[in-house]
N, C-alpha and C positions, 0 to 999 in steps of 0.2 A: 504494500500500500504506500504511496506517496504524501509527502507531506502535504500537498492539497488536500486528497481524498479524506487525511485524519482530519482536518478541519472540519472539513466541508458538515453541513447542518442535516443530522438525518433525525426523522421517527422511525423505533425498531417496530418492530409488527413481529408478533410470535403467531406463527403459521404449522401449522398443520397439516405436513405435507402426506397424499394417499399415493404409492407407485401400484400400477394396477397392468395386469399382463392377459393375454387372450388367446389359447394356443392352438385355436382349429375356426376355422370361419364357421358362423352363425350359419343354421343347417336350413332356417326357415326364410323365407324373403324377407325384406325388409319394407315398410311403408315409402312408396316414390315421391321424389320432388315435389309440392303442389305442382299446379299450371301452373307459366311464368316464370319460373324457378330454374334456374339451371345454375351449373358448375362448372368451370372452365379452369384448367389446372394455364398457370400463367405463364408463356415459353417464348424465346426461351430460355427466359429466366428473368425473377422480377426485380422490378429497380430497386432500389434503396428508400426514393420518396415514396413511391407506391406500397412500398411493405410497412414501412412508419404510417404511413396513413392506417394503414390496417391494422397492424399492432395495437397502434396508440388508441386509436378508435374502438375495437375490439376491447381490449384491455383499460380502457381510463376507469371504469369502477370496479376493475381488480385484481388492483395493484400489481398489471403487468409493471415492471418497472425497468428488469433486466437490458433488455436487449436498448431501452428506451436510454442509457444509460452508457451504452457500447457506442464507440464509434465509427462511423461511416464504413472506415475500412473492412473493420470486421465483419459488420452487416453483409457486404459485398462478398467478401471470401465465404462466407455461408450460402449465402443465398445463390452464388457463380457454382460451388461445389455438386457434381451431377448427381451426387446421392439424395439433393435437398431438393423438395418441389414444393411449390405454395399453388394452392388451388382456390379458388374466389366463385362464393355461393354470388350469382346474381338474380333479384327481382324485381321484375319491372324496369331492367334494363342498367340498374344500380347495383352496387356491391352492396351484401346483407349480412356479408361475415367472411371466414377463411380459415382456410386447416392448412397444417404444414406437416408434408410429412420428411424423418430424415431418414436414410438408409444408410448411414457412415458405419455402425456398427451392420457389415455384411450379413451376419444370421438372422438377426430383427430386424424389423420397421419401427422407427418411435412415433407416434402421431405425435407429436412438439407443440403444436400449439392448434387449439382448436376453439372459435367464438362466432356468435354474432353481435352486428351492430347492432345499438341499443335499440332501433327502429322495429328491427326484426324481430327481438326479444317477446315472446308468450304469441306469435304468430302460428305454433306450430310447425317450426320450421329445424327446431334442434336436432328431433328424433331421426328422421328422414335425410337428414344434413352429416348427422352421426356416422349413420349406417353409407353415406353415399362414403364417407372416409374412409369405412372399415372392409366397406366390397371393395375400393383402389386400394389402399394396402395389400389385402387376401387375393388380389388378381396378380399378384408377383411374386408369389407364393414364398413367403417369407416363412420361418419357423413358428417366429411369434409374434405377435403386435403388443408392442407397450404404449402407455401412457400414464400420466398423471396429474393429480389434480390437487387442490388444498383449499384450506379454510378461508382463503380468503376468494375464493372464484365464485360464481354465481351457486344458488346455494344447492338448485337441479344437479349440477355438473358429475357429482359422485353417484348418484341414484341413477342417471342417467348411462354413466358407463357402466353399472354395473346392471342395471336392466339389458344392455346391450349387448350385453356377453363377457365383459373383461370380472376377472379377480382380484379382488386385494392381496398383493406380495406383500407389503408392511407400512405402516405410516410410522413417520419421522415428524419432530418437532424441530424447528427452524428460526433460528430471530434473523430479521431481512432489514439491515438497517438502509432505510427507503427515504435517499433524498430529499431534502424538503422543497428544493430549486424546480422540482417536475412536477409540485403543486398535485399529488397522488393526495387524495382519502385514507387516512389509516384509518377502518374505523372504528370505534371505543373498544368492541369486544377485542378486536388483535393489537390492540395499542398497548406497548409497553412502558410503564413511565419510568 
């Protein structure tokens, strides 16, 4: 850590992190897109502004912070790397959310990062958004699909992977000391004073 970063003003948030793994693809179909709805994986390969828009947007109420936090170059060496694809839910012609998946670890797929925009949110559009992730991972035939999720994500998020087929491997507790410069929500219940 640098002497900036020690300074620098953060809130810690004590998080409750779930790792969650899935190791044969769901046997029954899945509910499709609504109308209007589609998914378009982003090639060939997404910019830098365009995945912050997403991120940040996706993530402003929970407490994605990470990557928001990395610089530019990073971003670019991630998202350039061919193991990595970001795929973008659209409706009505507009982004509604985005999944990422990475394939760096060759055996797995990790699903990385998976939201929708606030717009889309109780549209009915998670489940079916879910499952369009987990049929593109299972079509590459991967070992296993991971993912994970924590107490500070939308409060469906765990219900939701776990209705959809993945298991809890373990939860971990986490203090995430969370910039105060990126103007993030900690809020009361994950606040550590």
């Amino acid at each position: 850590m640098s002497a900036a970063e020690a300074r620098e003003a953060t809130v810690t948030a004590a998080v409750d992190v779930t790792f969650l793994r899935m190791d044969a693809p769901p046997e029954t179909p899945g509910r499709p897109l609504p109308r209007g709805a589609q998914v378009v994986r982003v090639q060939p390969r997404c910019t830098v502004p365009f995945y912050r828009f997403l991120y940040n947007t996706v993530g402003q109420d929970y407490l994605w912070w990470l990557r928001r936090i990395a610089p530019d170059a990073e971003i670019a060496a991630i998202l350039s790397h061919p193991g990595v694809s970001v795929h973008v839910l659209y409706v009505g012609g507009q982004p509604a959310g985005f999944y990422e998946l990475d394939r760096r670890p060759a055996h797995a797929i990790n699903l990385s990062y998976f939201g929708l925009m606030p717009f889309a949110i109780g549209k009915r559009l998670g489940t079916p958004f879910l499952r369009h992730a987990i049929d593109t991972a299972w079509a590459e035939r991967p070992r296993a699909l991971t993912v994970n999720t924590c107490t500070a994500d939308h409060p469906r998020a765990l219900p939701g992977y776990l209705a959809a087929g993945f298991r809890t491997l373990r939860t971990v507790r986490e203090l995430w000391p969370v910039p105060v410069r990126l103007g993030l929500r900690v809020p009361d219940h994950l606040r550590v004073d």
